[in-house]
C-alpha positions in Angstrom: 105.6 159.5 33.8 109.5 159.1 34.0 112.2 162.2 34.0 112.7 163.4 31.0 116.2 165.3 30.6 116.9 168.6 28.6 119.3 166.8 26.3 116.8 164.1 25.1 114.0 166.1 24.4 114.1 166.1 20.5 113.5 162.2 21.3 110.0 163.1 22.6 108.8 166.0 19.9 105.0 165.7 20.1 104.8 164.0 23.2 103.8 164.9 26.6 106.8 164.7 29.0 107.9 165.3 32.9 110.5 167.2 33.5 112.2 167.9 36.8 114.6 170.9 37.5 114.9 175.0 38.1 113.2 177.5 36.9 116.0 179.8 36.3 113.9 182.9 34.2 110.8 184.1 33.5 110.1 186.4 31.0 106.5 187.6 29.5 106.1 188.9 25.7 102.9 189.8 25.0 100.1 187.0 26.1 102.8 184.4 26.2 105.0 183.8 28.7 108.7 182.1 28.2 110.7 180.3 30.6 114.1 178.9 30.7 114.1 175.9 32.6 117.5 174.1 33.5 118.9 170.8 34.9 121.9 169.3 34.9 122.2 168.6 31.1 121.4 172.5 30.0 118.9 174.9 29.7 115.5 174.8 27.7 112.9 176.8 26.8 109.4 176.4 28.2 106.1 178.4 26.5 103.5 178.9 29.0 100.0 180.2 27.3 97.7 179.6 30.7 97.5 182.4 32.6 96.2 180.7 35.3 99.3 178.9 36.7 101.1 179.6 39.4 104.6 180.5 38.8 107.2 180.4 42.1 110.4 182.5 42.3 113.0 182.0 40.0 115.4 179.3 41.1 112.5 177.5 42.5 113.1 173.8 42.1 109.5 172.8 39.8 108.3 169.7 38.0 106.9 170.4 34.6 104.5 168.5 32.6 104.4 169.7 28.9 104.2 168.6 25.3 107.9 169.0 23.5 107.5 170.7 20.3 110.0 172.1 17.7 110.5 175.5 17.7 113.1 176.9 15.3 113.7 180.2 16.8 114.0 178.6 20.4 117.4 178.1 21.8 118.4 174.5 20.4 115.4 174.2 18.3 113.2 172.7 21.0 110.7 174.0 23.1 108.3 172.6 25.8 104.7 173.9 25.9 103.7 173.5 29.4 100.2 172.3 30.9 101.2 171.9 34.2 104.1 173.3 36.8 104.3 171.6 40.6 106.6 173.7 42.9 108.7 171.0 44.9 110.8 173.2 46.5 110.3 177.3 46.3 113.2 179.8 46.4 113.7 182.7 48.2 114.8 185.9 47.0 117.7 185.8 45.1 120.9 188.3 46.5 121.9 188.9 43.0 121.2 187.7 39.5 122.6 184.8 38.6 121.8 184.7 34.6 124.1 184.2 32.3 126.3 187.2 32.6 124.8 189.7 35.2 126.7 188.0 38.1 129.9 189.1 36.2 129.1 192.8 37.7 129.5 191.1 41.5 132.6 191.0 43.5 134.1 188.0 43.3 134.1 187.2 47.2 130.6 187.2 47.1 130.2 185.1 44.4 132.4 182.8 46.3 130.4 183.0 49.6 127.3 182.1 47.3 129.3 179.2 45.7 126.7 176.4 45.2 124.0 179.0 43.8 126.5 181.1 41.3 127.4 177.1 40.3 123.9 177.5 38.4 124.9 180.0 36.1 125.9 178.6 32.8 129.1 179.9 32.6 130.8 179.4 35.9 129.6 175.6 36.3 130.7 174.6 32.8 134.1 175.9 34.3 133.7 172.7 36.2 132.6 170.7 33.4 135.8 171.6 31.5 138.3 170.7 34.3 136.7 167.2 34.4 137.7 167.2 31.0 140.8 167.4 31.4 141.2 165.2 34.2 139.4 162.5 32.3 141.3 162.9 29.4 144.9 163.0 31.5 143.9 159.3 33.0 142.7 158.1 29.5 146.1 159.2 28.0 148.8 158.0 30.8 146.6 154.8 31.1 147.0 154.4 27.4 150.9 154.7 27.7 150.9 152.4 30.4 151.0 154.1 33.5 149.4 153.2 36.4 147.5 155.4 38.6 148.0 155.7 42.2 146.8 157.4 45.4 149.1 158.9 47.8 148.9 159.6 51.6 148.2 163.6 52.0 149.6 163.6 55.8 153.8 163.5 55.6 156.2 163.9 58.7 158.9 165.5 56.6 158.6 168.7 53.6 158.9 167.3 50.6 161.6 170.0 49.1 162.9 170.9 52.7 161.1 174.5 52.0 159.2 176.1 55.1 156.1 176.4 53.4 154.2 173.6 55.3 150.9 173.8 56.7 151.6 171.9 60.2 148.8 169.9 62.3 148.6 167.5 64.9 148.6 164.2 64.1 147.7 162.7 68.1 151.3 162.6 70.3 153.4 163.9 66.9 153.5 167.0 64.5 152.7 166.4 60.8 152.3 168.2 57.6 150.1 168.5 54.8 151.8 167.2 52.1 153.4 170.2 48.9 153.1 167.1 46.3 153.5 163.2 46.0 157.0 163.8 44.9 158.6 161.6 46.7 156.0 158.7 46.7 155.9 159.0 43.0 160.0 158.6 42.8 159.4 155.8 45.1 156.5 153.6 43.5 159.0 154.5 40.1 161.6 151.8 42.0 158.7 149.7 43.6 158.7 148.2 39.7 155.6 150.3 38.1 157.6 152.0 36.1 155.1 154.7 35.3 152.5 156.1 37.4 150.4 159.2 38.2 148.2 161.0 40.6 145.1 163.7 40.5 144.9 165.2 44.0 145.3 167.9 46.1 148.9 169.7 47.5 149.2 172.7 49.9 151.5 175.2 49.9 151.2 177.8 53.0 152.6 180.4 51.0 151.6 183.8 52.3 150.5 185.1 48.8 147.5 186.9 47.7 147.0 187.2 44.0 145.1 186.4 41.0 147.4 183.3 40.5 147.9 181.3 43.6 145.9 178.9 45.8 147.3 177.1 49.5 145.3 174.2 48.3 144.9 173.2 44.3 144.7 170.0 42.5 147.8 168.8 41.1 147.7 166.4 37.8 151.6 164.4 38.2 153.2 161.6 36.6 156.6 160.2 36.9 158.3 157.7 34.5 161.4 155.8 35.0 164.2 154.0 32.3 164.3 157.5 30.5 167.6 159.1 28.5 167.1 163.0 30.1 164.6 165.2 31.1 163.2 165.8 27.0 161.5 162.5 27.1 159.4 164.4 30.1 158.7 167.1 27.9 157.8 165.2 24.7 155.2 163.7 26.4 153.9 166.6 28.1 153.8 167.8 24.8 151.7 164.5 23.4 149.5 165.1 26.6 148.7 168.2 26.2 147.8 167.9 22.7 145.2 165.2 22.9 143.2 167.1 26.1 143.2 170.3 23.5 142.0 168.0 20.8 139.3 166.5 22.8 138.4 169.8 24.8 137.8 171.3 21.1 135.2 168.3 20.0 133.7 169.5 23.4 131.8 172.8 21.9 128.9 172.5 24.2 131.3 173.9 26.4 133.6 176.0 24.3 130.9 178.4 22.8 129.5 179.1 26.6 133.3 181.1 26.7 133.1 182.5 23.1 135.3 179.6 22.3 135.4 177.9 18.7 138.6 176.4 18.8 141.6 176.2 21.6 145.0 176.4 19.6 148.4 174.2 20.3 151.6 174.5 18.2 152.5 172.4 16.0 156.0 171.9 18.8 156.2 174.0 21.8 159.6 176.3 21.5 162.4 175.4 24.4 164.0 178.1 25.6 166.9 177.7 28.1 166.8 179.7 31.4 170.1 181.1 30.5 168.5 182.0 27.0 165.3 184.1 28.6 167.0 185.9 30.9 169.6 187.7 28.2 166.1 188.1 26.2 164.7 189.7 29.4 168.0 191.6 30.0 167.1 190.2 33.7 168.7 188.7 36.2 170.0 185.1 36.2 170.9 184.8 39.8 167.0 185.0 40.5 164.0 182.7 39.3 162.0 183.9 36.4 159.6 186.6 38.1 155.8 186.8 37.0 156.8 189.9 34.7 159.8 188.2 33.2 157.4 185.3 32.4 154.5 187.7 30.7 157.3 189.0 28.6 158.7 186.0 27.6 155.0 185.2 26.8 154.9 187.8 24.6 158.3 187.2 22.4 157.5 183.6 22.1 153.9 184.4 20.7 155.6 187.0 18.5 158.6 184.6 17.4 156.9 180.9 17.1 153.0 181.7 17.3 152.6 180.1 20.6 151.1 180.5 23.5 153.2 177.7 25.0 156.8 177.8 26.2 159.3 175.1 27.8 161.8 177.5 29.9 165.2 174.8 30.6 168.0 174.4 31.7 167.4 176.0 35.5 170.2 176.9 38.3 170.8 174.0 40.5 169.8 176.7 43.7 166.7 177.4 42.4 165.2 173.5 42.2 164.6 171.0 44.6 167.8 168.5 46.0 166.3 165.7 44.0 166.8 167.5 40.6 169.3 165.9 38.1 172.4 168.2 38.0 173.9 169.2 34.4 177.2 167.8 33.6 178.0 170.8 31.1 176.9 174.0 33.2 176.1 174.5 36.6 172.7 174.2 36.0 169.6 171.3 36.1 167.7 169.1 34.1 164.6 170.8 34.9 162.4 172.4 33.2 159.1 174.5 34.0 155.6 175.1 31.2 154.8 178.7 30.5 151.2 179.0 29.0 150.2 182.9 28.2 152.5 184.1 30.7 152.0 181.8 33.4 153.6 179.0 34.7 151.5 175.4 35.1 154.0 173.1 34.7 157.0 172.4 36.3 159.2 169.0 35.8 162.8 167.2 35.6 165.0 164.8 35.6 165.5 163.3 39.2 168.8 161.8 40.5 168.8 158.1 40.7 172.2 157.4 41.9 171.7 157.0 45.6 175.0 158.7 47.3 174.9 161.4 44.7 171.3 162.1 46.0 172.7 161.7 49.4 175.8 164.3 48.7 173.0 166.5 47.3 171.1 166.7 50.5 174.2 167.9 52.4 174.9 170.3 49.8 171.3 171.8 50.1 171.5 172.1 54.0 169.5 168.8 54.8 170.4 166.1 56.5 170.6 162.2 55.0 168.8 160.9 57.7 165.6 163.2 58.1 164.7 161.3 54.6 165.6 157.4 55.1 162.2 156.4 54.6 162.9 158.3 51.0 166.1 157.1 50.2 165.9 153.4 50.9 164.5 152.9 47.7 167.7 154.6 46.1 169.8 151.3 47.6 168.3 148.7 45.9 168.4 149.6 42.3 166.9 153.3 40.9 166.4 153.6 37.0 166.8 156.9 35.6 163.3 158.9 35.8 161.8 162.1 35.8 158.1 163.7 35.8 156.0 166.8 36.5 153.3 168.0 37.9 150.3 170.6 36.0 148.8 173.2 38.0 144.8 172.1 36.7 143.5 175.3 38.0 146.5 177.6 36.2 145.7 175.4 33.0 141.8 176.3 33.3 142.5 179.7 33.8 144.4 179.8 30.7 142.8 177.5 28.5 139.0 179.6 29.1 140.7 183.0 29.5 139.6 183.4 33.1 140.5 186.3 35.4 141.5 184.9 38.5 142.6 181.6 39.6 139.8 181.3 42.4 137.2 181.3 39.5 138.7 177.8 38.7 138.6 176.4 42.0 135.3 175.0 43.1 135.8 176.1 46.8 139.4 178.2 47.0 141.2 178.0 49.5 143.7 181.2 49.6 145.1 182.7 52.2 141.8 184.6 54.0 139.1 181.8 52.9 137.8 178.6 54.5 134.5 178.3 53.6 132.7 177.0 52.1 
């Protein structure tokens, strides 16, 4: 007989079916015994009435022969009653339970160190499931507004924002860097004549933090568009982007209802809020970025005021953003603008300079020199539409979007300041 999967069992109801996967729990009620039996399209439930068969340790990799049969108070409506279970592969004992919501009382490091076994339970691996969701749906929509997507080199000889936060290595007779993000490739294939383009991939940050929020390695969903009026065409389309993944993540309920999820909400606009604006809400300081507290308050009016759990804060200092951000003519502030969701930030974008000696004067300005970036600014001499883009923290966005504690939760092997394994 051929596989049968979970998900195409009510296909088979009455007949006798092989099915390959993990035993992941036993349980006996009276003379019956029920297990739950998963592969990588769910879980089912399996009715064994012989006694006689041998039953490995849960998490034991089996094959199953059975007859599939509805059952309407078994989870999905479908059960298998088995005749026969083959141990391919038998499991030891387990260092924890890894149901559906015991492993919740373990610390998280050790459900880290366990990472590919704790990826069994339900709940964390549809984590997974909903960041390739996302993704999918980010390519579908850019490729849909014509963008193209691209793949950038990872290995740079020179910081992307001029910040020390580089993670240095080798690279043979030379010193390199692992790259913060495709910023300046993206600016770059903008004036190569695509116009539009965007990358999924990784960026590092050797920032020596150690919270709930941050990662040294995460994967970074950016786009950059050229021929555009100011940075609010950037955030209209964030906007539009961010709408359809919510729209399709919600026809996803398989997924949903595993977090107690019926329905992810998004505004009917997302409120803009200059930075000058939140700090005299926050009665904070405007010489310094928005801190983490600042940005959980802000949270808080904005879902009070507009009933939304997004924000666009505007309109930042020149200091505080990169060289390459468009300056404001009116204030002496930028065309930049950062995404606030629940308190956190996973967005931040802007208008980039185009005009190549004001880009140049900028450098100076900032404390960097011209010529550490020629291979940068060459593009800038031969013709640079106007442009701007962003880049979405897909980790910060999970976390928010599934109500998750930490950060590392959505990171399928975190790297943070004290972990590099697995």
């Amino acid at each position: 007989m051929e596989r049968v999967l979970g998900r195409d069992f009510k296909r088979f109801i009455g007949k006798e079916i092989l099915f390959k996967g993990w035993l992941a729990q036993i349980r006996k009620l009276g003379g019956i015994t029920f297990l739950l039996l998963r592969d990588r399209t769910g879980e089912i439930q399996g009715v064994l009435e012989k006694r006689s068969l041998f039953l490995p340790p849960k998490e034991s990799c089996v094959e199953v022969v059975g007859v599939v049969k509805q059952e309407r108070q078994a989870p999905g409506g479908i059960e298998l009653v088995i005749k026969e279970i083959k141990t391919i592969s038998e499991a030891k004992e387990l260092p924890f339970e890894i149901g559906r919501e015991r492993y919740l009382n373990v610390k998280l490091d050790t459900l880290l160190d366990y990472r590919p076994l704790v990826l069994r339970n339900p709940k964390v691996g549809t984590i997974f499931r909903v960041e390739a969701e996302i993704v999918k749906n980010f390519r579908e929509f850019l490729t849909k507004k014509d963008f193209l997507e691209v793949f950038t080199s990872k290995i740079i000889s020179q910081a992307t924002e001029g910040g020390s936060a580089l993670f240095k290595i080798q690279y043979f007779e030379q010193e390199a860097y692992l790259t913060q993000s495709p910023q300046f490739y993206k600016q770059m294939l903008v004036g190569a004549g695509y116009e539009r383009v965007f990358e999924v991939g990784f960026v590092y940050r050797a920032e020596e933090h150690d919270t709930s929020r941050h990662l040294n390695e995460y994967l970074s969903l950016d786009l950059e568009m050229g021929f555009i009026s100011d940075e609010g065409e950037v955030m209209d389309l964030e906007e539009e982007l961010l709408r359809y993944i919510i729209s399709r993540l919600n026809e996803r309920q398989d997924y949903l209802k595993v977090f107690g999820i019926s329905e992810i909400s998004f505004p009917k606009g997302i409120p803009r809020i200059t930075f000058e604006e939140a700090k005299e809400i926050l009665s904070g300081d405007k010489g310094c970025d928005l801190t983490f507290e600042e940005e959980r308050n802000l949270a808080r009016y904005v879902k009070e005021r507009y009933d939304s759990d997004f924000v666009f804060v505007t309109k930042f200092p020149y200091f505080l953003r990169p060289f390459y951000t468009m300056p404001d003519e009116k204030r002496p502030y930028c065309r930049s603008f950062d995404l606030l969701y629940r308190g956190v930030e996973v967005t931040t974008g802007s208008q980039r300079i185009h005009e190549a000696k004001v880009l140049r004067d900028n450098l100076v300005a900032f404390g960097l020199r011209p010529e550490d970036f020629g291979f940068y600014l060459m593009i800038f001499d031969y013709g640079m539409p106007p442009h701007g883009g962003l880049a979405i923290g897909l980790e910060r966005l999970t976390v928010g979007l599934l109500g998750l504690r930490n950060i590392r939760e959505a990171s399928l092997f975190p790297r943070d300041r004290k972990r590099l394994i697995p």
